[in-house]
MIMIKE-820515 format. One record per atom (N, C-alpha, C, O): residue number from 1; residue in one letter; atom name; x, y, z. Coordinates in steps of 0.001 Angstrom, whole numbers. Example, Ala and Ser with C-alpha at 12.3 -4.5 7.8 and 13.67 -1.06 7.14 Angstrom:
<recs>
REC   nr  rest  atom       c1       c2       c3
REC    1     A     N    13190    -5690     7800
REC    1     A    CA    12300    -4500     7800
REC    1     A     C    13200    -3300     7800
REC    1     A     O    14236    -3319     8465
REC    2     S     N    12850    -2250     7080
REC    2     S    CA    13670    -1060     7140
REC    2     S     C    12900       30     7870
REC    2     S     O    13409     1138     8039
</recs>
This chain:
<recs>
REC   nr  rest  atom       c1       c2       c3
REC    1     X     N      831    -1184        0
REC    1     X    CA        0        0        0
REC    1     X     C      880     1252        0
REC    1     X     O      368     2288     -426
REC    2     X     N     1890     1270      343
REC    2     X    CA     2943     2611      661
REC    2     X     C     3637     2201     -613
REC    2     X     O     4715     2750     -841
REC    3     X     N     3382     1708    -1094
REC    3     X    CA     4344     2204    -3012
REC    3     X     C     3343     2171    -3755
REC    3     X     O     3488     1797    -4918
REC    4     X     N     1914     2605    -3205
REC    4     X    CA      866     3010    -4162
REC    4     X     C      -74     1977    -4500
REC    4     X     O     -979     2434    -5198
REC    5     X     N     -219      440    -4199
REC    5     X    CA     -928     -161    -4772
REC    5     X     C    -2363      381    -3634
REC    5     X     O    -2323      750    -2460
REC    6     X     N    -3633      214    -4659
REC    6     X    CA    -5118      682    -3917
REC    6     X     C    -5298     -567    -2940
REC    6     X     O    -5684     -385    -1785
REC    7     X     N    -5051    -1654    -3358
REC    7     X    CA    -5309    -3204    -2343
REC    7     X     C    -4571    -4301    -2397
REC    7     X     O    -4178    -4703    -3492
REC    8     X     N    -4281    -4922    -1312
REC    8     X    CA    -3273    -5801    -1277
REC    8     X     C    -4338    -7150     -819
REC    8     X     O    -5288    -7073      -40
REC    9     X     N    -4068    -7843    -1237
REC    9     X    CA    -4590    -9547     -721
REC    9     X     C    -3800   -10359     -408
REC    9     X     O    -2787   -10317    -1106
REC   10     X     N    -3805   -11311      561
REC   10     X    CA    -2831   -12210     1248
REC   10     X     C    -3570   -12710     2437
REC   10     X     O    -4570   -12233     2974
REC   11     X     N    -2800   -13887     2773
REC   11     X    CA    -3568   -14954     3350
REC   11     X     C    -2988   -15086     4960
REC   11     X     O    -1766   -15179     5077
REC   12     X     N    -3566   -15093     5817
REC   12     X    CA    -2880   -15161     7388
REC   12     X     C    -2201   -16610     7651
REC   12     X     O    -1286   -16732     8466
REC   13     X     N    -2718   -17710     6896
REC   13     X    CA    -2115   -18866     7155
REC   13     X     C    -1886   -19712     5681
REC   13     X     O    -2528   -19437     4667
REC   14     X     N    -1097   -20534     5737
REC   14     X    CA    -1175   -21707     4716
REC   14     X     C    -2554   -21870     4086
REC   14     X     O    -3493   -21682     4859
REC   15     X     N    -2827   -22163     2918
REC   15     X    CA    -4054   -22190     2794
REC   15     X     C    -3385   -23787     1220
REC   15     X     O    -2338   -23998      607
REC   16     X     N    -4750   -24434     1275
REC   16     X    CA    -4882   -25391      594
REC   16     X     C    -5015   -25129     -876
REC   16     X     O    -6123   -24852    -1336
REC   17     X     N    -3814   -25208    -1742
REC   17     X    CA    -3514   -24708    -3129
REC   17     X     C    -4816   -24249    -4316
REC   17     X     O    -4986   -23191    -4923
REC   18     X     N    -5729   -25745    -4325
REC   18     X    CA    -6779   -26402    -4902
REC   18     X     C    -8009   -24840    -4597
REC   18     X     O    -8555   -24024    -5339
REC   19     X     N    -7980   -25082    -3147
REC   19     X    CA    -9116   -23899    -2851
REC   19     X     C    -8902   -22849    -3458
REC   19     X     O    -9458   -22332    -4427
REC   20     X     N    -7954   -22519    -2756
REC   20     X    CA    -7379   -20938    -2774
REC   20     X     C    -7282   -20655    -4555
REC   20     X     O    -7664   -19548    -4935
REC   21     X     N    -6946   -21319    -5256
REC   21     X    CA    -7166   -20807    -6516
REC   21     X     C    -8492   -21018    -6786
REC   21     X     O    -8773   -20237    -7695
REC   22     X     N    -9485   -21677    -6471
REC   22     X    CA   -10895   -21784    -6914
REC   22     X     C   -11207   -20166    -5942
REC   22     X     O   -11692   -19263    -6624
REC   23     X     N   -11040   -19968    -5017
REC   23     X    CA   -11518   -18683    -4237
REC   23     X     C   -11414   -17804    -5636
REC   23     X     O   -12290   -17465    -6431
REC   24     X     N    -9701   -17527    -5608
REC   24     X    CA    -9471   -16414    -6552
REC   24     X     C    -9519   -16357    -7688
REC   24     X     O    -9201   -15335    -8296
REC   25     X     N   -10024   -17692    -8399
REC   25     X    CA   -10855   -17491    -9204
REC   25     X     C   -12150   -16472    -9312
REC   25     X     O   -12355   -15362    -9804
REC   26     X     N   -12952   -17512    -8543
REC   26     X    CA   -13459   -16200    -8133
REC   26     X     C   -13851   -15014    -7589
REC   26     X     O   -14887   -14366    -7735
REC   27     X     N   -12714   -14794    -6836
REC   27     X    CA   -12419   -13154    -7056
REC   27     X     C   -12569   -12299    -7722
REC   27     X     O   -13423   -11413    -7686
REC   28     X     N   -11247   -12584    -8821
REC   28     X    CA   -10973   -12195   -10097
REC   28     X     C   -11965   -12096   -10857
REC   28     X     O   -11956   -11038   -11485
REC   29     X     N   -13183   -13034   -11155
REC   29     X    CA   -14273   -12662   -11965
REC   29     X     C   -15273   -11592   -11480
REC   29     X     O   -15884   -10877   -12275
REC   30     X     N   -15417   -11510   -10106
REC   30     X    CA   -15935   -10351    -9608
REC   30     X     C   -15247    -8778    -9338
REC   30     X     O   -15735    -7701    -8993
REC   31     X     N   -14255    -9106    -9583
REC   31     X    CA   -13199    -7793   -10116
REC   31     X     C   -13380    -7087   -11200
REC   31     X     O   -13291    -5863   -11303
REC   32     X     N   -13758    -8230   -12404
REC   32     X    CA   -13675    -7983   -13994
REC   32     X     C   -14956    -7666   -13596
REC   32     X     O   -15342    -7088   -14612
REC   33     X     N   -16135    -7631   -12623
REC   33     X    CA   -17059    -7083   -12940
REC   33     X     C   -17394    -5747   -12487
REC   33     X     O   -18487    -5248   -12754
REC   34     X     N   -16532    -5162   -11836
REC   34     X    CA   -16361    -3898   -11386
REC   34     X     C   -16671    -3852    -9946
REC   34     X     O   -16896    -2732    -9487
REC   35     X     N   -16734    -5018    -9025
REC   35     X    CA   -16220    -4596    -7415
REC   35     X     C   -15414    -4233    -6910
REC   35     X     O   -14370    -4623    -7435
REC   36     X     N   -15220    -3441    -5822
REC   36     X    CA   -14204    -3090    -5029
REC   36     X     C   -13477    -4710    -4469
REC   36     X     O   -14115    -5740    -4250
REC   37     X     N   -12515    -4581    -4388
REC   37     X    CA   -11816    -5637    -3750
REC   37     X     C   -12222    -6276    -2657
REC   37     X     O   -12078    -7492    -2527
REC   38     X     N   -13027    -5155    -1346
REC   38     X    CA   -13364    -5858     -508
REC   38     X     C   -14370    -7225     -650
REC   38     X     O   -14356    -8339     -126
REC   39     X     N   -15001    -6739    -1357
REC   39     X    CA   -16735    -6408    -2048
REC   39     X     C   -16651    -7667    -2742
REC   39     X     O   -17570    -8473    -2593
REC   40     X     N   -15384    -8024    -3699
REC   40     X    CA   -14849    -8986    -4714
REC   40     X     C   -14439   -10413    -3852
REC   40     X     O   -14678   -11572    -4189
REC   41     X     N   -13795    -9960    -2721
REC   41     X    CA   -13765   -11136    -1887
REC   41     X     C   -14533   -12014     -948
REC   41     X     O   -14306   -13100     -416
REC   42     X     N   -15914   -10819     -926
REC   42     X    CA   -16920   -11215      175
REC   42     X     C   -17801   -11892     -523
REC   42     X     O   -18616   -12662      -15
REC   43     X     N   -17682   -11614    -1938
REC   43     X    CA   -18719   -12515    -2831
REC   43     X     C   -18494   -13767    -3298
REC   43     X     O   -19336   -14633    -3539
REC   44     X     N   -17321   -13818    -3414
REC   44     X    CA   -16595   -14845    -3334
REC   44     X     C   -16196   -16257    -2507
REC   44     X     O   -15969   -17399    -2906
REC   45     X     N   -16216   -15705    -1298
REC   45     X    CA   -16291   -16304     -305
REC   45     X     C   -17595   -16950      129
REC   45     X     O   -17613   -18068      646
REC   46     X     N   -18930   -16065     -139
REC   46     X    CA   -20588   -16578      225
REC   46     X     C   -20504   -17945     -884
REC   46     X     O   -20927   -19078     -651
REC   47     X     N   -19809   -17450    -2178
REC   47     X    CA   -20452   -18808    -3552
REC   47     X     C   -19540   -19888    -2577
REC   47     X     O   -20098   -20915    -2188
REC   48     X     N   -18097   -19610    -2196
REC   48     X    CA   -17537   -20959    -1670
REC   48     X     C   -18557   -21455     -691
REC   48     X     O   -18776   -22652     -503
REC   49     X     N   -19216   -20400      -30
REC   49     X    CA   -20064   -21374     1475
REC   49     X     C   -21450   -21762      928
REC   49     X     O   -22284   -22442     1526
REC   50     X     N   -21516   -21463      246
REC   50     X    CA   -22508   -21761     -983
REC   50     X     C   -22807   -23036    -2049
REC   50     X     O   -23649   -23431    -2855
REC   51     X     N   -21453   -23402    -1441
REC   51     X    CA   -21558   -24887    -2683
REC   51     X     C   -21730   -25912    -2030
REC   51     X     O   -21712   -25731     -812
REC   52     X     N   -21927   -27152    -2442
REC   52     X    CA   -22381   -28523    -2188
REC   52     X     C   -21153   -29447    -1379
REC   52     X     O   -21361   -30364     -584
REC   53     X     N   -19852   -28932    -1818
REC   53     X    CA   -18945   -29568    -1240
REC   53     X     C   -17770   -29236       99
REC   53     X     O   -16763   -28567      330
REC   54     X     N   -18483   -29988      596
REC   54     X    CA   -18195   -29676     2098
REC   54     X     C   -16583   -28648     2628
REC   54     X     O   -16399   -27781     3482
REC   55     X     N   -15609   -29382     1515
REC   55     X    CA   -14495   -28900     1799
REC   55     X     C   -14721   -27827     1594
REC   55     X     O   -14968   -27172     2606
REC   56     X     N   -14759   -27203      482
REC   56     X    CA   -15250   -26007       22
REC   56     X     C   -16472   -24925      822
REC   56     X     O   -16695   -23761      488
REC   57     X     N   -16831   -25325     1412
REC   57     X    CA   -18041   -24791     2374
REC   57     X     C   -17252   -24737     3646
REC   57     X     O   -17691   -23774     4274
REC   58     X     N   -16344   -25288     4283
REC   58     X    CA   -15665   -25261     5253
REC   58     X     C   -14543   -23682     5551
REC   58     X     O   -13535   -23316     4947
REC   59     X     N   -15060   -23248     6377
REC   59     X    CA   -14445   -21519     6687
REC   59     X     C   -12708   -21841     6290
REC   59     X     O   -12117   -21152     5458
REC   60     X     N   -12083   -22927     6991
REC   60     X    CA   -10941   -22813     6578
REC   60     X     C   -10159   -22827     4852
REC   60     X     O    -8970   -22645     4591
REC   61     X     N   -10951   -23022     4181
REC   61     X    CA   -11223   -23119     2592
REC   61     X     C   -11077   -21683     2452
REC   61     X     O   -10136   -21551     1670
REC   62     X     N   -11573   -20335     2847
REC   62     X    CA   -11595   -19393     2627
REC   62     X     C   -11421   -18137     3314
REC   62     X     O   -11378   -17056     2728
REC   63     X     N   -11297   -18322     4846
REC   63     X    CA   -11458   -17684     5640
REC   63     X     C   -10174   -16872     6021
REC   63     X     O   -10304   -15718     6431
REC   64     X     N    -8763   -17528     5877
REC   64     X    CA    -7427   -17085     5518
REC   64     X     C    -7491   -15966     4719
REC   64     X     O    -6612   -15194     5102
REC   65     X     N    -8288   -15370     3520
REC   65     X    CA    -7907   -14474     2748
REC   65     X     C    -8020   -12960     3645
REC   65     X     O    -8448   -12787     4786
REC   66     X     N    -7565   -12141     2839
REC   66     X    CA    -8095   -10873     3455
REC   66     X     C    -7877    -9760     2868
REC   66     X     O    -7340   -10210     1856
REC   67     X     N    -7881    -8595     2716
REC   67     X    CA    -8000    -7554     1542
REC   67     X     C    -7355    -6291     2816
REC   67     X     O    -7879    -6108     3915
REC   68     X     N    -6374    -5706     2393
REC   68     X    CA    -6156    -4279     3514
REC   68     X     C    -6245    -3111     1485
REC   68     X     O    -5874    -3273      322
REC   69     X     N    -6950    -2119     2291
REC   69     X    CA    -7432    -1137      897
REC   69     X     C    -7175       97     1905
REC   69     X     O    -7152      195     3131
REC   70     X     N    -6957     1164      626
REC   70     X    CA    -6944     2342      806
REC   70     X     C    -8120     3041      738
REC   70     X     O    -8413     4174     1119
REC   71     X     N    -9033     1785      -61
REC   71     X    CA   -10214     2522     -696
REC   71     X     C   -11199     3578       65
REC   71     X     O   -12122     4113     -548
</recs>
């Protein structure tokens, strides 16, 4: 954030490869749709608790991420 970027994302713990790119997957598609980052990750996070498969529905699947913004 102090060399200018608007938002930074990063994870407080290890997180499980498989997930974490399905998360920021979709992220990223809610980015391309014009959310704020926070906004991009919180939606993101409901479809993971949102799905059928348990791992994936499980807080530790997603709950590691986190967004610090200037916004």
């Amino acid at each position: 954030l102090d060399a200018g970027a608007s938002a930074v994302v990063g994870t407080l713990w290890e997180v499980d490869d498989d997930l974490a790119s399905e998360l920021f997957r979709r992220f990223h598609t809610h980015l391309g749709a014009g959310e704020v980052p926070a906004g991009a990750l919180r939606a993101a996070q409901l479809e993971m608790l949102q799905t059928s498969d348990p791992r994936r529905r499980h807080p530790s699947s997603w709950s590691a991420v986190e967004v610090l913004s200037n916004l």
